[in-house]
Backbone bond lengths (Angstrom), bond angles and torsions (degrees), N, CA, C in turn:
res aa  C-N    CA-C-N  psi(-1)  N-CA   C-N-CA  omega(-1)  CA-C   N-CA-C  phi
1 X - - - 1.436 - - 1.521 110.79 -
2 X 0.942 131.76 51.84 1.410 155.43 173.67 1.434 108.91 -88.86
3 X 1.806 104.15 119.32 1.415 129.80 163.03 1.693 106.05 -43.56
4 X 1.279 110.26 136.97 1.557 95.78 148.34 1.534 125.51 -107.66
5 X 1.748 104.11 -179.62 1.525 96.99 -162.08 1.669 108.52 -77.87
6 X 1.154 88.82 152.05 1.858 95.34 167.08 1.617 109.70 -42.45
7 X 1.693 110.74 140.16 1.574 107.11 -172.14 1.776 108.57 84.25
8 X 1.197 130.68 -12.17 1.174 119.30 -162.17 1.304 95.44 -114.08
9 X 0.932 101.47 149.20 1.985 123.20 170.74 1.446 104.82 -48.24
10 X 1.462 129.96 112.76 1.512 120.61 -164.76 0.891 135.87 78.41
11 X 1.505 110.18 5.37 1.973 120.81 161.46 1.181 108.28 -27.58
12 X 1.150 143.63 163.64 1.486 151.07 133.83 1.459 115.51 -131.88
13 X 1.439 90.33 166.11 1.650 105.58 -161.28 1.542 103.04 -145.95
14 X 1.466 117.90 172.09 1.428 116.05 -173.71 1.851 93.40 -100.83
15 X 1.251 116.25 157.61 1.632 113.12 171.59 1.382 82.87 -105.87
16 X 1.863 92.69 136.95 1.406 121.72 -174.91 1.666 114.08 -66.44
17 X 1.665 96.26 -22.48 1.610 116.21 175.96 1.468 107.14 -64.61
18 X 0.873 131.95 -72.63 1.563 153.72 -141.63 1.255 127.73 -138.55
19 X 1.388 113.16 -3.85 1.568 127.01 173.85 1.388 121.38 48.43
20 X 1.802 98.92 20.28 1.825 88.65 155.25 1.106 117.15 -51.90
21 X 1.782 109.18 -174.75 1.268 107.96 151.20 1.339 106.93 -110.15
22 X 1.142 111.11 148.65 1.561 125.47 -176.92 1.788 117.87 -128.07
23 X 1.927 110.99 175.45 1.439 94.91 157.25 1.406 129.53 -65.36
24 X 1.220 102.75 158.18 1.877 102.43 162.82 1.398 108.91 -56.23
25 X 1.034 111.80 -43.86 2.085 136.73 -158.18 1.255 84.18 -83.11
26 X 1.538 161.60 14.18 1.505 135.23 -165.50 1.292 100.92 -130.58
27 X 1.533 118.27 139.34 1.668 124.42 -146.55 1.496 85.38 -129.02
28 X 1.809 125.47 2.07 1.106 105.09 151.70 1.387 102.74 -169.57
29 X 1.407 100.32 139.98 1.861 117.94 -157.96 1.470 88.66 -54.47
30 X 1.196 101.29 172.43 1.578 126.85 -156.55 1.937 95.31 -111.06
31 X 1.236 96.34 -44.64 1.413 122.34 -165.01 1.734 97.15 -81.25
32 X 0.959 116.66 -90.17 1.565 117.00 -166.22 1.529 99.83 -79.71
33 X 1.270 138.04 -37.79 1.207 142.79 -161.64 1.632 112.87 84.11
34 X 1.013 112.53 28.77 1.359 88.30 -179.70 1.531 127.18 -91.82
35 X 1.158 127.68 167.99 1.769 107.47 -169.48 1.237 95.82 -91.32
36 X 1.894 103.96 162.15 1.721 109.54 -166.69 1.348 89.83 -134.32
37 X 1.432 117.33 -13.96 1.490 100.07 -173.21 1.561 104.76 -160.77
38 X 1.303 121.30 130.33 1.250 132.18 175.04 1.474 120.34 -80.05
39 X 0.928 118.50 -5.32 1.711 124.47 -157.56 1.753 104.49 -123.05
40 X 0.935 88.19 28.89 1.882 105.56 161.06 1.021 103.15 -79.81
41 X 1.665 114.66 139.84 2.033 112.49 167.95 2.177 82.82 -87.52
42 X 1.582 78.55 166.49 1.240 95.05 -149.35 1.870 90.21 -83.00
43 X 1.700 108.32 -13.73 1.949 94.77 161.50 1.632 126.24 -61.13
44 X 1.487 96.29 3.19 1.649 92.36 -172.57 1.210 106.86 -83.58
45 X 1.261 151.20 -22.17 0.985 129.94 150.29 2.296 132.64 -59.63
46 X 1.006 102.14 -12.60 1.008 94.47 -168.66 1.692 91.59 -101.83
47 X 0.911 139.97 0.65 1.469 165.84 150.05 1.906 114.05 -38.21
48 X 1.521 97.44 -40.28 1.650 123.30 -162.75 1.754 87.43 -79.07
49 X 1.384 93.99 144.59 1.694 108.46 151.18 1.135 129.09 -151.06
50 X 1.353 132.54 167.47 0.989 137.01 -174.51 1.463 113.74 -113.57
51 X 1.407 115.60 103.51 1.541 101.06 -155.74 2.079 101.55 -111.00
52 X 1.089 97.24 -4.55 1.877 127.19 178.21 1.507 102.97 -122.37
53 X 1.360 105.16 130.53 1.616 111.61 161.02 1.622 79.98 -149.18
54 X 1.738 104.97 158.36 1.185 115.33 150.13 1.704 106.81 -166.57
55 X 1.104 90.04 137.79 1.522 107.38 -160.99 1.935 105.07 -139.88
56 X 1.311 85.16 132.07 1.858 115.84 173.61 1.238 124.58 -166.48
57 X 1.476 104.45 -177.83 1.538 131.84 -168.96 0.921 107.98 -104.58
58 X 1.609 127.48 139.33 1.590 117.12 145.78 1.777 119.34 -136.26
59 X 1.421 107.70 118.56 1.695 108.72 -166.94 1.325 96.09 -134.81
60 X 1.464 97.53 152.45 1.266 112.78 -142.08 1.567 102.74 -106.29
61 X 0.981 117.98 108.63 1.622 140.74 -145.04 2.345 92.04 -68.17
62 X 0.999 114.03 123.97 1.524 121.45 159.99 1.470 104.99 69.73
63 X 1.219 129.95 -146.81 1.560 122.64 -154.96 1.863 90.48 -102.98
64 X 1.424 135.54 -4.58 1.354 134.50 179.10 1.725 112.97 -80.87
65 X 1.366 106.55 124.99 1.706 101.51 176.06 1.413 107.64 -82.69
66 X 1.145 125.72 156.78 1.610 138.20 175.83 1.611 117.71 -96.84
67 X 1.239 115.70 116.83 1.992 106.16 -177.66 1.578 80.52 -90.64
68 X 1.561 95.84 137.57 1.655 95.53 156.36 1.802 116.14 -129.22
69 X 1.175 105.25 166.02 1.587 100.62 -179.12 1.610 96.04 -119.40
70 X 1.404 126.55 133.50 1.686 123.39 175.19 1.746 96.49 -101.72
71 X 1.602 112.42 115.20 1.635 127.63 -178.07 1.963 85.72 -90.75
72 X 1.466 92.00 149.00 1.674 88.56 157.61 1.924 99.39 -138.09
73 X 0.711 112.74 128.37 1.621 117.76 -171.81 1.968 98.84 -126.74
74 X 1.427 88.98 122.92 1.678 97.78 164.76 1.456 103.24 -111.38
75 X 1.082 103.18 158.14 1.561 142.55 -177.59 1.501 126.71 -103.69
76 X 1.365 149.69 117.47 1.444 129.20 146.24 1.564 113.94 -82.25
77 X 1.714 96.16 170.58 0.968 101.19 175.27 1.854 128.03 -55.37
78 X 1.134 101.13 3.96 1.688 80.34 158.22 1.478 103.93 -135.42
79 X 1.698 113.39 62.92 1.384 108.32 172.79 0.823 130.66 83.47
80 X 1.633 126.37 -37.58 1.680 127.94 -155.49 1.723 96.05 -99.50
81 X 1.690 87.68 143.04 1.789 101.00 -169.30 1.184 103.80 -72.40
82 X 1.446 114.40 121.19 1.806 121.92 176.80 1.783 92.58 -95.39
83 X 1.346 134.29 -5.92 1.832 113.87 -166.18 1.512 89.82 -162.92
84 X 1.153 106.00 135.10 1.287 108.74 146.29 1.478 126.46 -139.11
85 X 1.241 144.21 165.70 1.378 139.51 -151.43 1.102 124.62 -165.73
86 X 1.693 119.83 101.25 1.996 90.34 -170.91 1.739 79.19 -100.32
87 X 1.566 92.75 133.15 1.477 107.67 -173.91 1.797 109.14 -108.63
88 X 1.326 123.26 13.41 1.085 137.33 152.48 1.723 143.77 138.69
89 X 1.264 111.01 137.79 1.371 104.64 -130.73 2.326 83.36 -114.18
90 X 1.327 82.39 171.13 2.069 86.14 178.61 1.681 95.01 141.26
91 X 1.518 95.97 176.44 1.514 103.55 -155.73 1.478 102.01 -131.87
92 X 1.652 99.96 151.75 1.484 102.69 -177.98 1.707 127.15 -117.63
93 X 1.067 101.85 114.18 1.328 104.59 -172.31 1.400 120.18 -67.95
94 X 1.376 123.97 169.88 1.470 143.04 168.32 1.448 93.33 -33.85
95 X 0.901 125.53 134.52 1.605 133.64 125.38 1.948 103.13 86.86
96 X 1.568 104.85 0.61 1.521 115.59 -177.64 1.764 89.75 -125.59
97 X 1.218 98.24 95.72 1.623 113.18 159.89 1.601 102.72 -86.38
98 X 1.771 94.47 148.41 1.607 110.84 -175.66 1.564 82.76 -113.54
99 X 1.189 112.99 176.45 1.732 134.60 169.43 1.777 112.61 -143.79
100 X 1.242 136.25 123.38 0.975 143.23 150.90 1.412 143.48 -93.87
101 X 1.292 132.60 152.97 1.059 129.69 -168.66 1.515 112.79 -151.36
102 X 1.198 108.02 145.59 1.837 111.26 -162.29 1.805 78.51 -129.26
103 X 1.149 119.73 134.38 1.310 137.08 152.26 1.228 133.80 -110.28
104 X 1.234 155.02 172.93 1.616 140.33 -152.16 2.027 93.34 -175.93
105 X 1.560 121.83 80.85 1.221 101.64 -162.00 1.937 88.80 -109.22
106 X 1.325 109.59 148.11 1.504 109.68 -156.48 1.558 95.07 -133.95
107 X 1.414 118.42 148.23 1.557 124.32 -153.65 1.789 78.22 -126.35
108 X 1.177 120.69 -175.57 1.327 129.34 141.70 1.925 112.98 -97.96
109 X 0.899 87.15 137.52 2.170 78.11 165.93 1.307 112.86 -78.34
110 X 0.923 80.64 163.20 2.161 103.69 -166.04 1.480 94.74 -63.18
111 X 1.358 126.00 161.45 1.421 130.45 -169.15 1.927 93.55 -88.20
112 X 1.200 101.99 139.75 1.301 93.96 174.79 1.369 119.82 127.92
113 X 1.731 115.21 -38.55 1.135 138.05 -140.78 1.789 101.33 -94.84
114 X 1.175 128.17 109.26 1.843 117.98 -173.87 1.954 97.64 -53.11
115 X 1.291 92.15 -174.76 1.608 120.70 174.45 0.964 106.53 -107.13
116 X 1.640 113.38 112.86 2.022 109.85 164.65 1.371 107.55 -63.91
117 X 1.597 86.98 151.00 0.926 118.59 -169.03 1.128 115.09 -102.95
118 X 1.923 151.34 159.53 1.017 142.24 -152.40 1.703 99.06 -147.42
């Protein structure tokens, strides 16, 4: 679970908003949204994709409520867990369904930039 260096494909940085961690390259947190950088050409957004969505329900079957915990675990390519995250936990009652959604939104890196290394 190693930062990479400034300049590198996968830098990260803290958002000055909210102290996720975020990209170096990201002109607006993921987490709070707030903007980080004005000096984006304005193709960078249309640049972004979404190449992961996953989206559901969870209701809580008969008169019993459900506690749930949401884990988010990344992977490299050879398997081994680089992140893990319980990104938020609470319970669902009778007749009050929650819905979740995991998104995965992917930029290209700037030309130039090496490949971290592991």
């Amino acid at each position: 679970m190693s930062a990479a260096r400034s300049g590198v494909a996968g830098a990260t940085r803290p958002c000055p908003h909210c102290k996720a961690l975020i990209l170096e390259s990201a002109a607006v947190c993921p987490a709070c949204r707030g903007h980080l950088r004005f000096d984006t050409p304005a193709t960078a957004a249309s640049e972004r994709s979404v190449p992961l969505k996953v989206e559901g329900n969870l209701e809580a079957p008969g008169s019993d409520a459900l506690e749930y915990t949401v884990v988010v675990v990344v992977r490299n390519e050879r398997g081994e867990e680089t992140a893990r995250h319980v990104a938020g936990v609470g319970a669902v009652f009778p007749g009050a369904p929650h819905s979740f959604s995991v998104t995965v939104e992917a930029t290209t890196a700037a030309a130039g930039k090496r490949r971290l290394r592991h």
